[in-house]
N, C-alpha and C positions, 0 to 999 in steps of 0.2 A: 504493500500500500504506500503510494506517497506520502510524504509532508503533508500536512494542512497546514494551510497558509493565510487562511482564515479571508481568501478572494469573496466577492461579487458574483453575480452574475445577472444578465440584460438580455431582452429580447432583441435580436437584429435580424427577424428575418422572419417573416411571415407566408401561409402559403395555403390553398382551400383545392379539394375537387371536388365536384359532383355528377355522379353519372347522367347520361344525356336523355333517359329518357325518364320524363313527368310525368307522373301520376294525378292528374285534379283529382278534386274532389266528385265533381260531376262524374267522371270516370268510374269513380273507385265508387258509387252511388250505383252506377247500373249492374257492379255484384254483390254487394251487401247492402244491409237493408238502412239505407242512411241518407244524406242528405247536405248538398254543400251547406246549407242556412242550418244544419244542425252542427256539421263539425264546427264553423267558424265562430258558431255564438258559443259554445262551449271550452273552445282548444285556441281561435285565432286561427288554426291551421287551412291556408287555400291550396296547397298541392305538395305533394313530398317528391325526390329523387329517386330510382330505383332501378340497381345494378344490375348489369346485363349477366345473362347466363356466363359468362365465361368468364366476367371480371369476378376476382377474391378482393377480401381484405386489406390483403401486400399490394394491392396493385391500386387501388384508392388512394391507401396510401404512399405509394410510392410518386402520385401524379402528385399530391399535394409535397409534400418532400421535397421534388426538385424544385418547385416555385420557391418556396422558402429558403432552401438552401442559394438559390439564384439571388435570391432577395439581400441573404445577408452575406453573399458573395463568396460561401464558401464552397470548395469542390467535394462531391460525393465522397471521393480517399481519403479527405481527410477529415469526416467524421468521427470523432472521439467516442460517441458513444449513441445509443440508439434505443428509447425508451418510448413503446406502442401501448397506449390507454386502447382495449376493446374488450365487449363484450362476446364478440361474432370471428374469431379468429380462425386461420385458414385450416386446423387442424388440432386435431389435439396437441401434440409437440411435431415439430419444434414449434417456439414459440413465431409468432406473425413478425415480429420484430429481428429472430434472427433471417426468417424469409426477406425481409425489408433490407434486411443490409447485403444480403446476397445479389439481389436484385439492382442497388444500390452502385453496388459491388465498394464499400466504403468496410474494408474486414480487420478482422483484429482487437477491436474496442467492447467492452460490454454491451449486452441487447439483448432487452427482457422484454416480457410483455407485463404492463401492469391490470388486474382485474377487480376495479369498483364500479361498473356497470356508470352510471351516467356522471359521478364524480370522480370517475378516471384519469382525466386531463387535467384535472388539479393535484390531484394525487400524484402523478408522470411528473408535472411540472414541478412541482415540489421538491419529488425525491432528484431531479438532474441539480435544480439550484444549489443544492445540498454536495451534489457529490462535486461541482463545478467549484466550489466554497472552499469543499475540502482538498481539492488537488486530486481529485479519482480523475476527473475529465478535464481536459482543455476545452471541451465545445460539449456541446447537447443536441441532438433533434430529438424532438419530444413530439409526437403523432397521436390525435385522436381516431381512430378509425372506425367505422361499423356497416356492417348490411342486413340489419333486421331485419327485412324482407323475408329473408329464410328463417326466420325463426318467429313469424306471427299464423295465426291461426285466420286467413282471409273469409272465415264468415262470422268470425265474432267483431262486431262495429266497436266494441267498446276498446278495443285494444289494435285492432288493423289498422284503424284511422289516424294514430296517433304519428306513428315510427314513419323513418325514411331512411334515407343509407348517404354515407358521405365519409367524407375523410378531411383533416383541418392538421397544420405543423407549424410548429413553429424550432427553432434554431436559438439553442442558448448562446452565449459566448461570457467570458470572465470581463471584470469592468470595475472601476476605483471607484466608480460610486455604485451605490446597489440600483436597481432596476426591480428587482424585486425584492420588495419591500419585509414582507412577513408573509407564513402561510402556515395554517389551522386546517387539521383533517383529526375526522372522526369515523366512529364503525357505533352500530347497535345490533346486533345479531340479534336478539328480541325481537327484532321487524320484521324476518328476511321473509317471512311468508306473503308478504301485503303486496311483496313485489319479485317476483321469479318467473325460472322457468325452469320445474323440477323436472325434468324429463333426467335419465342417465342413460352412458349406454356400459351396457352391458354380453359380453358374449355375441357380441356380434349386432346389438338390436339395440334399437331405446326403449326401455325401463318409464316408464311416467310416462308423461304430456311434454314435446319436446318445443311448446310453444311459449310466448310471453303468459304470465295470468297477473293481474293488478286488480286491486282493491281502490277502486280509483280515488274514494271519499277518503281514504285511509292515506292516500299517498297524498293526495293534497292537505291535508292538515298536516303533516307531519313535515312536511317538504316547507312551507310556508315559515315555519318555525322556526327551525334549526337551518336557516339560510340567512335569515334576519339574525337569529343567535352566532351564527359563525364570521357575518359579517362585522357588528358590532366586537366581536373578537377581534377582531384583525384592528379593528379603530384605536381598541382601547390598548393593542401592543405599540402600536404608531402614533399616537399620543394626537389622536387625530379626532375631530369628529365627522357625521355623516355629510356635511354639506361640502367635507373635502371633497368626495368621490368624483371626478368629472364624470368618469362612465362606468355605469354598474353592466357587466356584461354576464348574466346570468346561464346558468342550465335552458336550455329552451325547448321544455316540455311542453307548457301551457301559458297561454299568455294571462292567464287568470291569475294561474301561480305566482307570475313575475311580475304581474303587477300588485298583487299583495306585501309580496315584499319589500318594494318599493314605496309603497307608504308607511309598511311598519319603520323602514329608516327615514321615511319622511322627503322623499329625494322626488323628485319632478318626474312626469311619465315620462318627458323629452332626452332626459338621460341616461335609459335603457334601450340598449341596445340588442335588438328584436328582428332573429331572421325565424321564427317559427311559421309563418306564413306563408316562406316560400320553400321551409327546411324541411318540417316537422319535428319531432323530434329524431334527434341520429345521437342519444345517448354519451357517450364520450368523444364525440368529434363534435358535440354542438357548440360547446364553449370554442374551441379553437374556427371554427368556421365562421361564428359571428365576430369574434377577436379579429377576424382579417379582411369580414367587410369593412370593417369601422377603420381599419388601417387606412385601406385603399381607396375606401373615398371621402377621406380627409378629414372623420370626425377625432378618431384619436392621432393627438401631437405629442411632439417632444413638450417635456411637463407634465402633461396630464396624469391623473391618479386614476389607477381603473382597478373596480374590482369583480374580479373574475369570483363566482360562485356556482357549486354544484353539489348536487344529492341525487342519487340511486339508490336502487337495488341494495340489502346488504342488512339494514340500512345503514349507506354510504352518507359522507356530507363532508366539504371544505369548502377552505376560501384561498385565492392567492392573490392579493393586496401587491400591483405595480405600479413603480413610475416611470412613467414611458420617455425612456432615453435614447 
C-alpha cells in the first residue's frame, strides 16, 4: 500500500450514455395497463431509454467512460483505477468493472464493482475520493451503470413504468484544494424487503421472482427522510447551511420524492436538478447522468456547491457534498 499523503480529490471530467431507443409513455401504455396522464402525475416520468438486445452493462458504460475521460483529458492507459456502481451487471463474476477496463483496455489498476442498488454512485464516489486521498490511486473513473429492463416484470404498471437503463462517469483526479467536500453513507438491512429482487439462481435456474418488487408507499416515506437527514449531514460536517447548496442533484426516482426533499431543506424547486422525465429512473447511473446534464449546459460552474444524494434498495442512503472546481 502507498503512503497517504492525506491528497484531495476533484471532478474533471464528466460523461452520460443513453441507448437510442425510447420508450414513451404512450408506448409503454399500449402493453400494460397505464397511462401517460397516470405515470407523469405520479412519477414526472414522460419516457425512459432502453438497451438494445446486444448492448451489456460494460458497454453503457464504457460509451459514457470515454466522454469523461475525453473530458478530463485523460487516456484510457492511464487509468488508475476503475470503480462500477450497478445493480444489472454483465454476469455474475467477473465483476462489470473488471469487463470495463478490459474493454477500456486501461489494465493493471484496481476494478471492483460496487452494489447499493440506487445509492451506488455515491457510495463508488466516495470510496475513489478516499483511496485518491490516501495514495491507492492517482486518478479514479467512477461509473454508474444499469439496464433494468431485464430485470422488470413488463405487466406489473406499478414497477415497469418507473426504470430505464443508462450509464453516467465521471473521472476523479488529486487536487490542493478539495473538490469534494464530505460524504455520508449508510445501510439498514431492516428494509431490504420494501425494495428487491429476491429471485437467486441456483443449479442452473432462478430460485424466487427474478424481477424488481417495491413497496412503493414504503419507499417513498423512507426515501424522503433519510435524504433530507443525510443531506443536512453533510451541512453540519461543512459548517454550512442549506441555502449554501447551488445545486441539489438528487436520486431520480420520483419527482414527488425530490421535490419533498427539497422543501424539507427548504431550497427552491429551480435548484434541483431533474432529468426523470426524460431518464426514468436508471438506479445508480441517475445521479451521474443528471450530474452531466447540468455540467454541459452551463448550470453547474466553477464555485458552485452541489449536493449529490441517493437511496436504494438495501436500505441504501448517502450524500456526497462538492465544490465544483
Amino acid at each position: 500500500m502507498r503512503k497517504a499523503i492525506n491528497r484531495a480529490s476533484r471532478i474533471a471530467g464528466t460523461g452520460r450514455y443513453l441507448p437510442a431507443h425510447v420508450l414513451t409513455n404512450d408506448a409503454l401504455a399500449a402493453r400494460v395497463a397505464t397511462s401517460d396522464e397516470w405515470i407523469r402525475t405520479r412519477t414526472g416520468i414522460r419516457q425512459r431509454h432502453i438497451a438494445a438486445d446486444n448492448e451489456q452493462t460494460s458497454d453503457l458504460a464504457l460509451a459514457a467512460s470515454r466522454i469523461a475521460l475525453n473530458d478530463a483529458a485523460i487516456a484510457p492507459a492511464d487509468v488508475d483505477l476503475i470503480v462500477v456502481a450497478t445493480t444489472t451487471p454483465d454476469m455474475i463474476f467477473p465483476s462489470t468493472a473488471c469487463i470495463l477496463q478490459e474493454k477500456l483496455g486501461a489494465h493493471g489498476g484496481p476494478a471492483f464493482d460496487v452494489q447499493a442498488v440506487c445509492s451506488g454512485f455515491v457510495y463508488a464516489l466516495a470510496l475513489a475520493d478516499r483511496m485518491i486521498a490516501s495514495a491507492m490511486a492517482r486518478n479514479a473513473l467512477v461509473v454508474g451503470a444499469e439496464i433494468y429492463s431485464r430485470i422488470l416484470d413488463w405487466n406489473d404498471r406499478g414497477t415497469c413504468v418507473l426504470f430505464g437503463d443508462g450509464a453516467g462517469a465521471v473521472v476523479l483526479v488529486p487536487s490542493s484544494e478539495p473538490g469534494i467536500l464530505t460524504a455520508h453513507l449508510h445501510a439498514d438491512g431492516r428494509y431490504r424487503s420494501i425494495l428487491c429482487v429476491p429471485g437467486q439462481l441456483q443449479r442452473g435456474g432462478v430460485v424466487g421472482s427474478p424481477f424488481v418488487h417495491m413497496d412503493g408507499p414504503g419507499v417513498f416515506k423512507f426515501a424522503v427522510r433519510v435524504m433530507a437527514e443525510v443531506a443536512q449531514e453533510a451541512l453540519e460536517a461543512t459548517h454550512m447551511r442549506a441555502d449554501a447548496i447551488d445545486w441539489l442533484v438528487p436520486h431520480q426516482a420520483n419527482i414527488r420524492i425530490m421535490d419533498a426533499t427539497a422543501r424539507k431543506l427548504r431550497l427552491p424547486e429551480e435548484r434541483i436538478i431533474t432529468t426523470v422525465a426524460s431518464h426514468a429512473n436508471t438506479s445508480a447511473a441517475s445521479i451521474p447522468l443528471a450530474l452531466d446534464v447540468a455540467v454541459r449546459d452551463g448550470r453547474i460552474r466553477r464555485g458552485h456547491h452541489v449536493m449529490m444524494l441517493g437511496v436504494g434498495g438495501g436500505f441504501t442512503w448517502g450524500s456526497v457534498f462538492v465544490r465544483w472546481t
